[in-house]
Residue, then its C-alpha position, 0 to 999 in steps of 0.5 A: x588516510x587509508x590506516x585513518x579510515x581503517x581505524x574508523x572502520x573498525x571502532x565503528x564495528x566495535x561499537x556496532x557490535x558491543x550492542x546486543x541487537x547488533x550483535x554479529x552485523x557486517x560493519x561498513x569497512x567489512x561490507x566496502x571491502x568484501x563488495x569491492x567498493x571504495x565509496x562510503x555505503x549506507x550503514x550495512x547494520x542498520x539495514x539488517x536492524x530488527x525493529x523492536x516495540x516502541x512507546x513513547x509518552x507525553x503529557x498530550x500525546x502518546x506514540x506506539x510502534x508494534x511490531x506484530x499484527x497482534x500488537x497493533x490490534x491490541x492497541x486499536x482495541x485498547x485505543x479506539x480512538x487513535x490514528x494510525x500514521x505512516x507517512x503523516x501526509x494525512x494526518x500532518x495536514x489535519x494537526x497542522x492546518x485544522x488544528x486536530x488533536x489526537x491523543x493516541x498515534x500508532x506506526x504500524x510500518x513494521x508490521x510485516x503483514x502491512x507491508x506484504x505485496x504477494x501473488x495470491x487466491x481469495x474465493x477462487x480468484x487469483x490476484x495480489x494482496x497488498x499490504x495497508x502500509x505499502x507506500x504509493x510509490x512501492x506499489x508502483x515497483x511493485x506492479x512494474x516487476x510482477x508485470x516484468x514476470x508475467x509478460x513473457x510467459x503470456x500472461x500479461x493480461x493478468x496485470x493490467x488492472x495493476x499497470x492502470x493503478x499504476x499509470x494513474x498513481x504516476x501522476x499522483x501528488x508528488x514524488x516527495x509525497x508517493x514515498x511516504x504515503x500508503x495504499x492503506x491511508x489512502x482508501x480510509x481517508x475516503x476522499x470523494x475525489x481519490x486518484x485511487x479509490x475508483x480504480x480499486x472499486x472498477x478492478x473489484x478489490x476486496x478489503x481485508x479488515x481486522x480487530x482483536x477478539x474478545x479475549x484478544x487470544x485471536x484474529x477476527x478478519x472480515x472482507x468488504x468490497x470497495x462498493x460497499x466500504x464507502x458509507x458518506x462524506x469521509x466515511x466508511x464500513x470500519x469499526x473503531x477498533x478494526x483496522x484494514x490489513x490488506x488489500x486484494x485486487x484480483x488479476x484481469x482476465x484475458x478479455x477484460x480491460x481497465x483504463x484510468x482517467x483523471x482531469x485535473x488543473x494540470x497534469x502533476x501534483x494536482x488535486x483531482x477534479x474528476x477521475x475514472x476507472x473504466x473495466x469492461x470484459x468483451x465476449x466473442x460474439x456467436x459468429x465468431x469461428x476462429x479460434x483467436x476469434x480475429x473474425x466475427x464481432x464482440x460484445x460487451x458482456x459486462x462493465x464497470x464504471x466508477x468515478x471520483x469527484x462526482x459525489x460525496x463518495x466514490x460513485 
């Protein structure tokens, strides 16, 4: 058995390495026995794969994956009309039960840009820039290990925005759903009664949209609130040509404080009937004299309050 799983291992590297775009990648027994393990692994070469541009073609349906931000925006320009589909739970459900037809599909889940989760500035306000592409349930890990990091060093106040986006996606649809569907998605779809959408617009996120210029040789970016991208029932501030490329939800300051609501049938897996997102920023009152301002009273110096499910849009 031990010279038969050998033999595999090493007709599995060969062929792994007689094609070009694999060239030089670990094969499986390489990987089992520098790491020790004796278990079968998922397919190391397939893990360092580099995604290429596909199309593929029907007499009824075309399907683009790009790989570069310049190549989605292209294909939006080039095809207005098409929708982009990353875990189909959207669009699969419009094909399938209201018998929509969409004659041009675009994946843009390898556009590296789509699927950014980093710490960065806009206008002077640090926060997190999350790519459109990122899965529900990426997001949450996400959150949960920048929280992990700020926490100790007594900045954890900075997140709570996130960990409330967080707290609420947990109950979102279900597992099988929140590893495929995306933050992106989501907020285009438009739904009045979003699980996600109020706490955006309560947490003062900003959009990043792009499209192609003119002469397609550049990027043309504009941001947009969350208050502001909502324009009816399931519709919103995007051209047809534009596609969102991130998110930017800014960190919380150290007196400010998001909660999330949500009242559904039941507790998972559930559509929402009415959600929530709270985001108040207290102030010491003048009386105030401590310098951990543990004696005095507060005010509130400004609040937030948006909701779901109230209205055709997010309210």
């Amino acid at each position: 058995p031990g010279s038969s799983s050998d033999s595999a291992g090493s007709e599995e590297q060969k062929c792994c390495r007689s094609q070009d775009s694999l060239t030089q990648l670990t094969g499986v027994a390489e990987e089992m026995t520098e790491r020790g393990l004796t278990e079968p692994i998922f397919p190391p070469s397939l893990r360092r794969y580099e995604s290429k541009s596909l199309k593929i073609l029907d007499t009824s349906v075309a399907w683009y994956q790009p790989t570069t931000l310049s190549e989605l925006l292209q294909l939006k320009k080039d095809h207005p009309q098409a929708k982009l589909v990353v875990g189909n739970t959207e669009v699969g459900i419009e094909i399938k039960f209201k018998a929509m037809e969409y004659a041009v599909l675009i994946n843009p889940t390898k556009v590296v840009e789509l699927q950014e989760f980093v710490v960065a500035d806009f206008e002077g306000l640090s926060g997190v820039k999350i790519g459109a592409a990122v899965t529900i349930n990426r997001l949450r890990e996400s959150i949960q290990q920048l929280d992990d990091t700020y926490r100790p060093i007594g900045k954890g106040y900075c997140t709570r925005g996130l960990k409330a986006i967080r707290h609420m996606l947990t109950w979102f649809a279900s597992n099988q759903i929140r590893n495929m569907a995306c933050i992106g998605g989501n907020i285009v779809t438009a739904s009045p009664i979003s699980d996600l959408n109020p706490l955006l617009t309560a947490c003062g996120a900003v959009l990043s949209l792009a499209k192609a210029s003119a002469d397609s040789r550049d990027i043309v970016r504009r941001q947009v609130t969350m208050k502001d991208f909502f324009l009816g029932y399931r519709k919103v501030n995007l051209a047809p040509d534009e596609v969102l490329e991130y998110v930017f939800i800014p960190f919380t300051s150290e007196f400010e404080f998001i909660a999330p609501f949500k009242q559904a049938r039941r507790r998972e897996d559930d559509i929402s009937i009415v959600t929530c997102g709270l985001k108040f920023r207290l102030m010491p009152s003048i009386q105030s004299t401590s310098a951990d301002h543990s004696s005095g009273s507060w005010k509130v110096d400004s609040c937030v309050l948006s909701y779901g499910g109230m209205a055709p849009t997010t309210v």
